[in-house]
N, C-alpha and C positions, 0 to 999 in steps of 0.2 A: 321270428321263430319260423322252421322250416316244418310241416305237415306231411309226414310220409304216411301210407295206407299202403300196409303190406298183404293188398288182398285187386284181386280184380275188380271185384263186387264194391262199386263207392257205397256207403249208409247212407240210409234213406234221410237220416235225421241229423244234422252235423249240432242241434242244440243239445244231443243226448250224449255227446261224446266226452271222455273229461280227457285234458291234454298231459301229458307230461313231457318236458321239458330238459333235455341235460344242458350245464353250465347256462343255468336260468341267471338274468341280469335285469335289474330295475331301479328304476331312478323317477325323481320325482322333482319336480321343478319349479316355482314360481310363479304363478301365474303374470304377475305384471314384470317383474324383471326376469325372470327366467335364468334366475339364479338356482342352481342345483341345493336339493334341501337335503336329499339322506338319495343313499345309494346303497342298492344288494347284490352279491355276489352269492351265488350255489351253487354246488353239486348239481341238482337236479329239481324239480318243482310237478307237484301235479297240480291241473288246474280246472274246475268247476267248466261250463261247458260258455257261461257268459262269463268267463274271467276275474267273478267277484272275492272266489276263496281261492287260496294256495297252501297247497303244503309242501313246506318246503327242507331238504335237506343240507344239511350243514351250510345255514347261512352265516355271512358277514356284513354286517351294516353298518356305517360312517356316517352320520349326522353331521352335519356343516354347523358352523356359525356365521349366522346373516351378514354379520360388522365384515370380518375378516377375511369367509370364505373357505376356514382351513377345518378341518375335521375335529369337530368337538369331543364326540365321544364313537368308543366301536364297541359294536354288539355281536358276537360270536355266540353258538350255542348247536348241538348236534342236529335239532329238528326246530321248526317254527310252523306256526300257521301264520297267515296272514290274509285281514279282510278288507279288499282294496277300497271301495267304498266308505269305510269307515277309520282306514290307515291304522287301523287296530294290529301290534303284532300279538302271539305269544310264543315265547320261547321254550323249551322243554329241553331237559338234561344238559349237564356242563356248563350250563351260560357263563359265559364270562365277559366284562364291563372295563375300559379302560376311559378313563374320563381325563379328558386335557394334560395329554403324553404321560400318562397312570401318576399323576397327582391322587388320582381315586382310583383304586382297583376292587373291583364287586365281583363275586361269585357265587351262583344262584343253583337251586335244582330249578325252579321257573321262575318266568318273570315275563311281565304283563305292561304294554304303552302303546300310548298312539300318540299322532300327530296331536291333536287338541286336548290332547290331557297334559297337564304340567308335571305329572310325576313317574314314577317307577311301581311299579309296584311285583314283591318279591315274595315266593313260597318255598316249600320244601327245602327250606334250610337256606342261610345265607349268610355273608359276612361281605365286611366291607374294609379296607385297608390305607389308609390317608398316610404316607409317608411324610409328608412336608409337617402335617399336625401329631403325627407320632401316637395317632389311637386306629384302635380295631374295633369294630363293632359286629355282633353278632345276634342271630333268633332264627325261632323256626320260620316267620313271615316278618315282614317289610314294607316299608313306603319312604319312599325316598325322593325328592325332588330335584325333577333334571336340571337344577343348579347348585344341588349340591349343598345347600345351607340348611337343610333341614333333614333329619332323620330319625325316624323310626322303624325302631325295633320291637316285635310282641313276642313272646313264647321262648322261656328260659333264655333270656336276654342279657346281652353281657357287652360291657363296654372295658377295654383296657389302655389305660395309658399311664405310661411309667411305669412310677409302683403300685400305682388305683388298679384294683380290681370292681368293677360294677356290675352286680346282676338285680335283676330285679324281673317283673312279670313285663315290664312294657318300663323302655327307656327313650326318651325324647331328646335329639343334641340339635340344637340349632347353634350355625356356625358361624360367628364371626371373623372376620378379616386375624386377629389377632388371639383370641381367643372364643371358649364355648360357653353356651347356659345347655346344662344338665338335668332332667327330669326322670325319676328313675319311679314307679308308681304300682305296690303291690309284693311282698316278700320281699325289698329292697336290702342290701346285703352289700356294702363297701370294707373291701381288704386292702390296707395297709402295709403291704408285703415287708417294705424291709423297715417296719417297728412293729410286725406282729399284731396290730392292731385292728380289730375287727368292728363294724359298725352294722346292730340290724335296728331296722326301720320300716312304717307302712309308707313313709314316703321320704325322698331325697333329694334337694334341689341343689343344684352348684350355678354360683353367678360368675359372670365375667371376670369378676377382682377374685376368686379365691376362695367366699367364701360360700360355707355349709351349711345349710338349713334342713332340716330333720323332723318328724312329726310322727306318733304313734308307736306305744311299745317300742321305745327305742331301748337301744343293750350297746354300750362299750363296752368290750371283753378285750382284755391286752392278760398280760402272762403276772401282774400282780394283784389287779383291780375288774371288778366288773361294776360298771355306773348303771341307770335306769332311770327314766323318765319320759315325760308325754311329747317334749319338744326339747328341741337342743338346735343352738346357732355356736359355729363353729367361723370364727375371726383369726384372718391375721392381727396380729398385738406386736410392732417392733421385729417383724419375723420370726413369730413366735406363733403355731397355729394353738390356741386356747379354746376349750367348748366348753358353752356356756349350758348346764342341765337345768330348765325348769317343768313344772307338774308334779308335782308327786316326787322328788328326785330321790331316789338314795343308792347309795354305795353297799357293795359286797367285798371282806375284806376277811380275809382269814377264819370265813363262814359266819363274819358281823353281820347284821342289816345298820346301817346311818342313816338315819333317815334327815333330810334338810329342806330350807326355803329355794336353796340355788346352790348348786353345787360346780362349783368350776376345773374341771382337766387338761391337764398342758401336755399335748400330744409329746413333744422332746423332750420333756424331764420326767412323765407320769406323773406330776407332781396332783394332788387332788386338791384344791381349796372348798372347804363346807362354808355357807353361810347361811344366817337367819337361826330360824328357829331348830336346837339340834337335839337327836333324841336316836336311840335306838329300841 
């Protein structure tokens, strides 16, 4: 960096001075191989008088991966701070995330990492967009882990993929290679887009294979039937998704109450099966 003093008169105090910087550049290295870890490009940078904070304008940052060498993830965003000492950044307005040539694409109002932390962490709104797995996640705040297998969402929370719609108060996807496990936890609310089918629930889990598990004041609402019950597991059967209502289960049917032991619903036929004990 080059220090111009556009005055005769040098300062008495050059620790009192704070710097600013145009087409500010930084990079961080390796200590034993001296491999490059993450590198910044700006606009412009002010800087603390011992070099510890920065703020900095329209930065870009590239994160490497160790193995390979090649740019993991880039972090763009209008304004950042950053605290060298603790490789803490925060991002402010616009952030945008492209993660392993935007297999993951995240866009944030803020967003919060350092070198020794393992994750992301995201506020004033945000979403996140997985082309290859074909779901969007969204909330007012986030944590997300800089590998990507893990994600959360809090605050009017919404996951989409396909025809699933998922909201709930705070949604949990950990990601496998092939498939997700789904945690949806609080006003949780699953739509069914093209059968019209509506699921609420105080809680919603999705496994690897497919299937649904459900717990508290649960309500299937479709355009013929409304079911009710404390718990409900939802199985594939022959490719056939089947939910299974037990607690308390019973059926709304042309203003009936059914009340039963187990009541069974077949998502593609709406077919209803009551059993055990039957009573209105």
């Amino acid at each position: 960096a080059l220090l111009t003093v556009n005055s005769s008169k040098l300062p008495k105090d050059f620790e009192k001075i704070d710097l600013e910087i145009k087409n500010y550049k930084l990079e961080q290295l390796d200590q034993k191989s001296k491999q490059r870890l993450w590198k910044l490009n700006a606009k412009s940078a002010k800087l603390d008088p011992k070099y510890n904070n920065a703020e900095i304008i329209e930065p870009v940052i590239e994160y490497y991966d160790k193995d390979s060498g090649k740019v993991k993830f880039l972090l763009s965003s209008d304004s950042a701070s950053l605290n060298k000492q603790t490789q803490a950044f925060k991002l402010f307005e616009n952030v945008q995330l492209h993660f392993n040539n935007n297999q993951y694409y995240l866009e944030s109002g803020n967003l919060e990492f350092s070198e020794q932390s393992q994750v992301f962490t995201t506020s004033n709104n945000w979403s996140l967009e997985s082309l290859g797995k074909g779901l969007m996640i969204k909330g007012s705040s986030g944590v997300i882990n800089k590998d990507f297998k893990t994600l959360i969402s809090e605050g009017s929370a919404s996951l989409t993929k396909a025809e699933y719609l998922l909201e709930a108060d705070k949604i949990t996807v950990n990601l496998t290679e092939n498939s997700q496990i789904v945690d949806a936890v609080g006003h949780s609310k699953l739509n069914i887009r093209n059968k019209n089918i509506t699921l609420r629930a105080g809680q919603i889990h999705l496994d690897p294979k497919g299937n649904l598990k459900a717990n508290g004041a649960i309500n299937i609402l479709t355009e013929k039937v409304s079911c009710f019950a404390n718990n409900l597991l939802v199985r594939k059967i022959n490719n056939v998704q089947i939910a299974t209502l037990t607690g308390n289960p019973y059926i709304v049917r042309n203003g009936d109450k059914i009340f039963a032991d187990e009541i069974d619903y077949n998502f593609d036929t709406e077919e209803v099966t009551i059993k055990g004990h039957v009573h209105s």
